[in-house]
N, C-alpha and C positions, 0 to 999 in steps of 0.2 A: 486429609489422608484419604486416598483412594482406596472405595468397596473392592471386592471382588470383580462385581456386577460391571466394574465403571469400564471403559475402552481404556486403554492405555495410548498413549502418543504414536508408539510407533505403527499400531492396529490404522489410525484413522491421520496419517501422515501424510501418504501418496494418497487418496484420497480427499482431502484436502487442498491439495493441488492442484489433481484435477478439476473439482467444480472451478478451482481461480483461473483456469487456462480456458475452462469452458464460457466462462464468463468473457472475456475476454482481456481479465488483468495480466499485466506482464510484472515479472518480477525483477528486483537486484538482488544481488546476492544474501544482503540482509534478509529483504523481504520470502524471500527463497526460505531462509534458516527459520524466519518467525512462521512459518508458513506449517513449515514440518514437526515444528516443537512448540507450540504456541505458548503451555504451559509456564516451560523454561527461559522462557524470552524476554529479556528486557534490554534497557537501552545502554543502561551503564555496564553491563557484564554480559555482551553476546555470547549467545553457544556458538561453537564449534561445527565443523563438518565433523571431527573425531569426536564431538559428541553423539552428532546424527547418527553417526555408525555405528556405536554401541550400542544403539538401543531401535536402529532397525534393522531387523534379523537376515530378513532374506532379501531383501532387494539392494545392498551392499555393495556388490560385487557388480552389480549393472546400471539400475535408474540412474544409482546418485553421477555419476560417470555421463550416463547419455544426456540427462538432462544438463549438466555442464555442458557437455559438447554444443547439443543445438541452440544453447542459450535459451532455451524457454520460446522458439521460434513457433508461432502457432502452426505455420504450414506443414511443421513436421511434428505436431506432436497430435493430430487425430488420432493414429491408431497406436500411440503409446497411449492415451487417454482412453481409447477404446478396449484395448486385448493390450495392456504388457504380460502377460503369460507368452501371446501371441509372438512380440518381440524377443526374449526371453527365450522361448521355446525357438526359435527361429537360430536367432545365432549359437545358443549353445551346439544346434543340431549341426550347424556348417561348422563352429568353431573343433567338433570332435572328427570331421574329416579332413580337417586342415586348414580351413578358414576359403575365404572365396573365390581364390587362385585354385585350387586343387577339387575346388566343388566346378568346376568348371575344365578342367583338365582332366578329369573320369568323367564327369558328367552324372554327377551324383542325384542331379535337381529331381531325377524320375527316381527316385527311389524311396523318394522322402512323404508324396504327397499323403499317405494312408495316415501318418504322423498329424496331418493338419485337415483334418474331417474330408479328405480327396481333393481338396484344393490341387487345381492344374495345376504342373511342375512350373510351367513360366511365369504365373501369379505370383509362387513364391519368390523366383527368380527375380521375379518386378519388385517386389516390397522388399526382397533382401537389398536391391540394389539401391534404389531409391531411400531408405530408411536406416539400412545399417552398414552400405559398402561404404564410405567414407571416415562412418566413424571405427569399424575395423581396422583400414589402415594406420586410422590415427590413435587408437588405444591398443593396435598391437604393438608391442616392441620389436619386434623381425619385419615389418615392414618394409619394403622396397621403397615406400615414398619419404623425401628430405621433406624436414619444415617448411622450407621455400617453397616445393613444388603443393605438400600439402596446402599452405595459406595461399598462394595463387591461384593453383590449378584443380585441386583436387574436389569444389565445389562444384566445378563447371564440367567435372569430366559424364560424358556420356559410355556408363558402361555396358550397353546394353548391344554396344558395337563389337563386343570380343563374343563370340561360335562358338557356341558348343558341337561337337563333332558325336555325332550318335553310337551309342556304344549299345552293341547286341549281348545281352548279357544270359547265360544260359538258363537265367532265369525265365526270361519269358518267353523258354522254348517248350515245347511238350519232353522231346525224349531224344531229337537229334537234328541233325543238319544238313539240308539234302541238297542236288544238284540245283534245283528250283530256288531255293534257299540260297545259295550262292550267288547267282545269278542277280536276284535281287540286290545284292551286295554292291556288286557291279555297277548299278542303274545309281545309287544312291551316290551323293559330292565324298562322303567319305565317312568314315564307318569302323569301331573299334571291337572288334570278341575278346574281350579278357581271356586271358589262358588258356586258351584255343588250340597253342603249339603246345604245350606241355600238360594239361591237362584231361582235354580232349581228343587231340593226332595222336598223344602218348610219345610224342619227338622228346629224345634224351636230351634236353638243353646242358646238362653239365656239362655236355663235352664242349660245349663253346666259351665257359668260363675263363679269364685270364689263364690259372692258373697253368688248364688243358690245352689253350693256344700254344702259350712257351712252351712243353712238351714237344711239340711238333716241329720245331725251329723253322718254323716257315721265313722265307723270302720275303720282306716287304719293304714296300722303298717309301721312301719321308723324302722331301726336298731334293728325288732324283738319286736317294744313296740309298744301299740297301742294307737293310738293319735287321735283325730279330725282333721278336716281340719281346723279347728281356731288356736289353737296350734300351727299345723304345719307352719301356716305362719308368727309366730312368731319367725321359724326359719331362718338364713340368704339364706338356701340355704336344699334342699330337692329332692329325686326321690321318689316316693309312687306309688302304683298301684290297682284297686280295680274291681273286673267283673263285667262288667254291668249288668246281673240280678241281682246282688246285691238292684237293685234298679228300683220295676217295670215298673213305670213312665217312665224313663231315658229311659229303653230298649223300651219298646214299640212304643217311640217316634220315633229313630231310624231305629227299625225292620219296622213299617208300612210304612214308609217314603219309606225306602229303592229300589231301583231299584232288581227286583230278580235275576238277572246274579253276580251283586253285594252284594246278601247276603250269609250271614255264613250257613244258612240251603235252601239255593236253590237247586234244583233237579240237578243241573249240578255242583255240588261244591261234589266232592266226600271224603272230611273230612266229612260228614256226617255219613260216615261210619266208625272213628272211635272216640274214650271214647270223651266225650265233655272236654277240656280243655282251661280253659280261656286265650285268645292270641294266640290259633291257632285256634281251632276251633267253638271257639264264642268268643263273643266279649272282650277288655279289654281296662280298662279306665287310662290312661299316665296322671300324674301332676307329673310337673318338676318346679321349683324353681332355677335360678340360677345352672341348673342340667344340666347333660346328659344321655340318653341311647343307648347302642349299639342291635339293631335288625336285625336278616336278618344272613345268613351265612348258613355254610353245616348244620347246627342244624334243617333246614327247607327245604333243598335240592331240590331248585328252586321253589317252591311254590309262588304261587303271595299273596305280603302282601296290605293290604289297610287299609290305616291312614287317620282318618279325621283330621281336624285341627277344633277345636271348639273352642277354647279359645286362644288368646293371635297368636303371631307369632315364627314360628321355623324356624331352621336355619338344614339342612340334608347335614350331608357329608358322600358320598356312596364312598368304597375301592372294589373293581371289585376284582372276583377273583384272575386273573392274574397276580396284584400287593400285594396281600397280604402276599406271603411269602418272597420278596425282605422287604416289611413295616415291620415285625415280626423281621427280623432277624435287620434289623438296629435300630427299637425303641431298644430291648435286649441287641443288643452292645453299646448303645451310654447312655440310661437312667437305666438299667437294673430292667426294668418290661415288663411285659406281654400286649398287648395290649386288650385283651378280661377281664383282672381282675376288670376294674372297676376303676380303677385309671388313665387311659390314654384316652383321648381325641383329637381325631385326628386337626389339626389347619390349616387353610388355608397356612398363612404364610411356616410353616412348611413341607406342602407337595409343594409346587411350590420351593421352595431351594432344597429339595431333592428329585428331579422331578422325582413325586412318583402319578399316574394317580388317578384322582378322579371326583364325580360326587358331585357337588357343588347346591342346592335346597332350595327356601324362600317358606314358606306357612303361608298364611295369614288365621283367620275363618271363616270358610264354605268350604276348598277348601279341594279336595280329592287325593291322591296321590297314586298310584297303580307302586308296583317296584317287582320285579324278587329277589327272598332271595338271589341268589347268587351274590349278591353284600351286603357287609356288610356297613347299615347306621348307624349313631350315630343323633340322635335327639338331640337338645340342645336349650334353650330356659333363660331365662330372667323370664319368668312365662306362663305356656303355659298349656291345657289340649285337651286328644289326644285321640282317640276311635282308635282300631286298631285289624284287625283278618287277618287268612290267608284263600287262596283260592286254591283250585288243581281243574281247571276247567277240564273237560273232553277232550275239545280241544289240551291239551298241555299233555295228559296223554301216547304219544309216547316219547317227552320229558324229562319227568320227571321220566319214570322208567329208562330211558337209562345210566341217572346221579344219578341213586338214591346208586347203591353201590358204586360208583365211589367217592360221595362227601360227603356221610353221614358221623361223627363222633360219637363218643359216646356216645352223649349226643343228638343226632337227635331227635324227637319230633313225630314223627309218624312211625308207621309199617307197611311197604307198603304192605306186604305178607299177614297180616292178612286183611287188609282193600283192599286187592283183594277177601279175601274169603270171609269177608261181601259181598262184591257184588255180586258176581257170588251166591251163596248162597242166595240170595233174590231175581235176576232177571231171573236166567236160566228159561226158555230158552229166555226169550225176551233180549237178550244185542243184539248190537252192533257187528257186527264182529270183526273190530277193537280191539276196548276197551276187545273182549272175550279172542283174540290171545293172546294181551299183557300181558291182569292179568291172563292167564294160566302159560304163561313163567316167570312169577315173580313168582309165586306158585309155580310150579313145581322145580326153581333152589332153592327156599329156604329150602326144606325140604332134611332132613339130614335123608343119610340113614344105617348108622350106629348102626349095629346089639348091642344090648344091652342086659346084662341078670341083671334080680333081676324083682319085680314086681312095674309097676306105677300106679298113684292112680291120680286122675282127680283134679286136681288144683283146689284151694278155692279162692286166690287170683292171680289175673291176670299180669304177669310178661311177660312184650314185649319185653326184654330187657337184653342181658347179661350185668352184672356189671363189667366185666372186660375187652373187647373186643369189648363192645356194638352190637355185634352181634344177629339178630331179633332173638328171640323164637317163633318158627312157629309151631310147635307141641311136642315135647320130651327136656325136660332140667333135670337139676339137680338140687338141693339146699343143702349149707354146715347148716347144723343145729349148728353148734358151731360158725360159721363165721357169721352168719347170726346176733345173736346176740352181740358179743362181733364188730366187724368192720361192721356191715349192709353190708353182702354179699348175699343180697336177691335171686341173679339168677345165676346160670351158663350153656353156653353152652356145648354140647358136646363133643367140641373141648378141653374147657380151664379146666374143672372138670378134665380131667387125669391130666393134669400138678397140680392141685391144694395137699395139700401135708394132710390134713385133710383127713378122712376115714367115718366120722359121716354125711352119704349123702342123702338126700331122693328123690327118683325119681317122678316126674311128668310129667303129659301129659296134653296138651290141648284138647285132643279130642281122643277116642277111634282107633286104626287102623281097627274097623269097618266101622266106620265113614268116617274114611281116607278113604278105599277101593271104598265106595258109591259114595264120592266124585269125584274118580277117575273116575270112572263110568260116572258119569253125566256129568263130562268132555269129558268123548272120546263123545259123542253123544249128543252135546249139541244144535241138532235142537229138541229132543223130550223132551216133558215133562214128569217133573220129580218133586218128592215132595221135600217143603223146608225138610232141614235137623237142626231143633231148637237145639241139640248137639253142633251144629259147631258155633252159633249166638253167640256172646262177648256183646255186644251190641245194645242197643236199639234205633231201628234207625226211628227217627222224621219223622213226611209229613211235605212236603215241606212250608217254609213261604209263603204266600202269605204277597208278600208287593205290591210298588206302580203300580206295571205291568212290562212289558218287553220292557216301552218306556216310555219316558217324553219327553212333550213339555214346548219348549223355554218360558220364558214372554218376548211379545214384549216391554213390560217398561220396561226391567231391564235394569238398566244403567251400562254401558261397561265401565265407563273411565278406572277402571283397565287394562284391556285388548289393548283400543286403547287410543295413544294418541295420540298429537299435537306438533310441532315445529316451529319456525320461519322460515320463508322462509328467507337465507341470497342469498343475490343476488352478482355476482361479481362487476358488473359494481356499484352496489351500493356501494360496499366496497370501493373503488377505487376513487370514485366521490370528487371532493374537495367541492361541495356544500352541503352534508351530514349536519345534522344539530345538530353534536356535541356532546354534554353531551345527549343529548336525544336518541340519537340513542347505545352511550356505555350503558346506564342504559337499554334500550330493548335488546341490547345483554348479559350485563353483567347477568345481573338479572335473567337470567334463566326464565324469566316469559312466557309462550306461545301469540303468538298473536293473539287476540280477533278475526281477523277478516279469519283469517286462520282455528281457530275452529270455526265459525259460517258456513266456507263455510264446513269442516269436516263433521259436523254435518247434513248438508243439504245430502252431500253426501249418507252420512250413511241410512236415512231417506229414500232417494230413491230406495239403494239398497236392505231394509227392504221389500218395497213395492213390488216390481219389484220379489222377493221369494216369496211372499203373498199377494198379492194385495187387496184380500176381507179379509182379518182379523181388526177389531178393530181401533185403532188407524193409523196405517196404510193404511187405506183405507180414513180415512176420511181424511189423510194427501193428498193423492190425489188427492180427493173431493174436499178439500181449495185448493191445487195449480191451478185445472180446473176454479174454481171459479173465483179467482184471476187473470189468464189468459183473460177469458171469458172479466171482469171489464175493464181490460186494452185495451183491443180488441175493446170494445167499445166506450171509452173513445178516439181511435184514431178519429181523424177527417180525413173524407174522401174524397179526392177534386173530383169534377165530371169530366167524363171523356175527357169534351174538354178543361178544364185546366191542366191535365195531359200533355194531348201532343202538347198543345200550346209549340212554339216556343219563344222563344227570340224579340221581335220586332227589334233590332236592328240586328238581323244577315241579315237580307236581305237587309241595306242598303250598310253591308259589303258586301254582293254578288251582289249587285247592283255597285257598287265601284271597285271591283276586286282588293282593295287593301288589303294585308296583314295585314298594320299596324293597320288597322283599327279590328283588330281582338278584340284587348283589349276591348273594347266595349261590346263586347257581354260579361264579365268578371263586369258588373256597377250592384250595390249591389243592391238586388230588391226593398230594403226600397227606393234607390233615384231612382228607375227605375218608381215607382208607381207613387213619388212626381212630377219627369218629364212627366207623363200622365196627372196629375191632373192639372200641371200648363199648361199642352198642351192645355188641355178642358178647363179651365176656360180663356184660351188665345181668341182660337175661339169664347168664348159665348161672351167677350167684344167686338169683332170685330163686331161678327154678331148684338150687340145691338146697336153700334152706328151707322152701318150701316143701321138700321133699323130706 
């Protein structure tokens, strides 16, 4: 029969197993069970795992589970043998965000390290990956990965090739967001503000819910028919698209809101300069249904895109340039399609097997997402509705011309040659140095200077675009009159018209070599002034929006839980304790549920750090008000002893110093309740004496 004193089995269980793994014994499943229970164990009547269980408390619901998984593999059980708290404490904290798919899709990894004594967020990310991504998929039950692919592949997979996309969370801003601040945004591959549009712009997202579309019985065509949005959600499954002036309300909701470094007609957004086009350079409204789209690629040749999330939640997988022609050529050998036709959607699973690099992204409504084209994303949604333009801010316009012939394709979206000549053509002489050298050098390589005879006649419709080469039209093309009609061969460059084998040609020019020459002109001498030249304008180019300003301030009540969260503190020695108290302590670990008194003190935290950025704003101010207050109350409530009972002495230390004995030390140690009662019965001793003496 077991003392009190004695350990009990399940106290020194895992413990146990560890020194046998540190040793370097491997076990069977027997030796596993005689291991944990040693007591219990014999040959003719083995325990049980459902005995293990019963009788160890807290580690239940995970060891006994992982250490099946890795089989007792020494390579992965160091830091189960060193910190399972560590483990433990690791997966619970992602398993309460959603497990490793959605810790990677917010990009939760920075928010966690204070939880693990400041451990960098990629450390975690490392040992989650390495230690517990495999056996997540394989002990979740909602996992994406089949037996087959787990037992094949799910060993071998490198997950350390799926991105996390940076998210600016308002967290780690002081008080707001300024033109500077944006800017940044810009420079960055790509980039998420949680609740940015509804939150912080203060943009009315309900109006864009299903609900408030159908109201409006908008126009929108599916497969070239045109439908309602009531209709349409009678189908299982839908991509639709519609411009937001489409709908003045909508737009204007948006455009005022808007930050201006952030809007489609800001003065630094130089699409302004050319034809308005819905989805680059104003706005366009994305409803997907059980759908997907692919955006972003050379079609936009590094331009910054920016998607709101208004309705509903998406799911973004970005293909980096780098990797997309190894992706092209293995989807065409393996399914045989095309990955831009419209039929192929790229799949988590799918790219970690054929460890193929990618940028993995959750957006939830109101959040804003700012990404670099040359990463190709696909949006994919459940039901989702999505605002979305592109930006060429001026900042990045040494950037963007250096990749723009290097990356464009046929089907590019803008003309960067002409929308050099808009500009220079409106602002000489006041540009920029910079920005003047650049859009010279773009102007200047594009124009072809190939001697031509026959006579040309000034274009009625504006053709940017060779139709066979995609080559810009910057001043002098051709057009086949017979092609044109019969195949739509609306443009040809100079180059591709000789090879073309038709004879029925008509020449045009965008602008007279008058004009040219003048132009040239005002080039070489671009500090003096000089008259615009209206010949040369394509376009009519808007003053600037004025939306919400060049900054936004924070609200101090917006509630963060998105951004921060909370975890259990698991403690080792607490793990370890044989007086733990059982079923209660597995259900606060199992359960995933945060503890109350860990986010109370969070909370507090947080409140002070708020203050301490802003002390005289609002609620925050008065939160320091009440803690002063508070203080104050306490402060007064102490009771304060006067000062000759402060340093009043012991009465009986001086009979020990009068004694010179030691022993007698203990004495001075007599509790002062029976210290007071031996004064009192001292005094009422003397008053007897003195009154019978009396």
């Amino acid at each position: 029969m077991k003392t009190a004193s004695e350990a009990s089995a399940s106290s020194t269980a895992f413990p146990a197993i560890f020194s046998k793994i540190q040793s370097g014994s491997l076990f069977s499943t027997a030796n596993l069970l005689k291991t944990l229970n040693p007591e219990s164990y014999s040959e003719t009547q083995p325990i049980t795992y459902d005995e293990i269980l019963s009788s160890i408390k807290l580690f239940k619901p995970f060891l006994i589970e992982y250490y099946k998984y890795i089989n007792l593999d020494p390579s992965l059980t160091t830091t189960a043998l060193e910190q399972p708290d560590y483990l433990l404490s690791l997966l619970n904290c992602v398993s309460h965000k959603g497990g490793w798919t959605n810790m990677i899709g917010r990009n939760y990894w920075s928010c966690i390290p204070k939880y693990f004594n400041s451990l960098q967020p990629w450390k975690l990310r490392q040992d989650y990956d390495k230690l517990l991504f495999a056996f997540e998929k394989t002990w979740n039950p909602l996992s994406k990965y089949d037996n087959e692919t787990i037992e094949n592949f799910l060993q071998e997979i490198d997950s350390s090739i799926v991105k996390s996309c940076e998210f600016y969370r308002p967290s780690m801003l002081v008080n707001e967001i300024t033109a500077t601040v944006v800017q940044s945004f810009f420079d960055a591959d790509s980039i998420v503000i949680p609740g940015m549009a509804n939150h912080i712009l203060k943009i009315i997202i309900e109006g864009f819910n299903i609900e408030s579309l159908k109201e409006l019985n908008l126009s929108l065509q599916y497969n070239d028919i045109n439908f309602t949005l009531d209709k349409l959600m009678g189908l299982d499954d839908f991509y639709t698209e519609f411009p937001l002036s489409m709908n003045q309300a909508l737009y204007c909701e948006v455009s005022e809101h808007l930050l201006d470094p952030m809007h489609w007609n800001s003065a630094d957004n130089l699409l302004r300069y050319t034809p308005e086009i819905p989805g680059l350079s104003s706005p366009l409204v994305l409803l997907l249904k059980n759908s997907f789209f692919c955006i972003g690629g050379q079609s936009y040749t590094s331009l910054n895109g920016i998607y709101i999330t208004l309705y509903g939640q998406c799911e973004w997988i970005g293909i980096p340039q780098s990797s997309m022609n190894a992706l092209t050529k293995k989807v065409h050998k393996e399914q045989g399609v095309d990955i831009f036709d419209g039929s192929w959607k790229p799949d988590e699973k799918y790219l970690l097997i054929n460890n193929i690099e990618f940028f993995y992204v959750q957006t939830n409504p109101g959040d804003i997402f700012i990404a670099k084209s040359d990463t190709i994303y696909w949006v994919s949604s459940d039901l989702c509705v999505v605002c979305q333009w592109f930006i060429f801010p001026k900042s990045r316009i040494n950037q963007v011309s250096t990749v723009y012939n290097n990356t464009k394709d046929k089907k590019h979206k803008f003309n960067l040659p002409l929308l050099a000549v808009e500009y220079l053509n409106t602002h000489l002489p006041d540009v920029d140095p910079e920005i003047f050298l650049t859009f010279k050098r773009v102007f200047i390589e594009s124009i072809d200077d190939d001697c031509w005879k026959g006579n040309f006649i000034i274009e009625t419709e504006d053709k940017r675009f060779c139709c066979l080469c995609g080559q810009d039209l910057v001043w002098r093309y051709s057009r086949c009159n017979k092609c044109r009609i019969q195949e739509d061969m609306d443009s040809l460059c100079l180059k591709c018209v000789k090879t073309h084998k038709c004879s029925d040609f008509e020449y045009l020019e965008k602008f007279s070599p008058v004009e040219l020459d003048k132009f040239y002109m005002r080039l070489d001498k671009p500090n003096e002034k000089s008259e615009f030249q209206p010949a040369l304008r394509k376009i009519l180019v808007k003053e600037p929006q004025v939306g919400c300003g060049n900054s936004v301030i924070f609200d101090p009540d917006y509630n963060k839980s998105d951004y921060e969260f909370f975890m259990p503190k698991i403690d080792q020695e607490n793990l370890m304790n044989k007086d733990n108290k059982g079923e209660a302590n597995v259900k606060s670990m199992t359960s995933l549920d945060i503890d109350a008194c860990y986010k109370r003190k969070g909370l507090k935290k947080q409140k002070i750090r708020e203050a301490m950025q802003n002390p005289l704003s609002g609620p925050r101010f008065n939160y320091i008000e009440e803690e002063k207050k508070q203080t104050q109350k306490e402060d007064v409530g102490k009771i304060e002893l006067p000062a000759t009972r402060k340093t009043r002495t012991n009465p009986l230390s001086s009979l020990v110093k009068s004694k010179k004995d030691t022993s007698l030390s203990s004495l001075i140690k007599v509790d002062r309740k029976k210290e007071l009662q031996l004064k009192k019965n001292t005094k009422s001793g003397k008053n007897n004496s003195s009154r019978k003496s009396s």
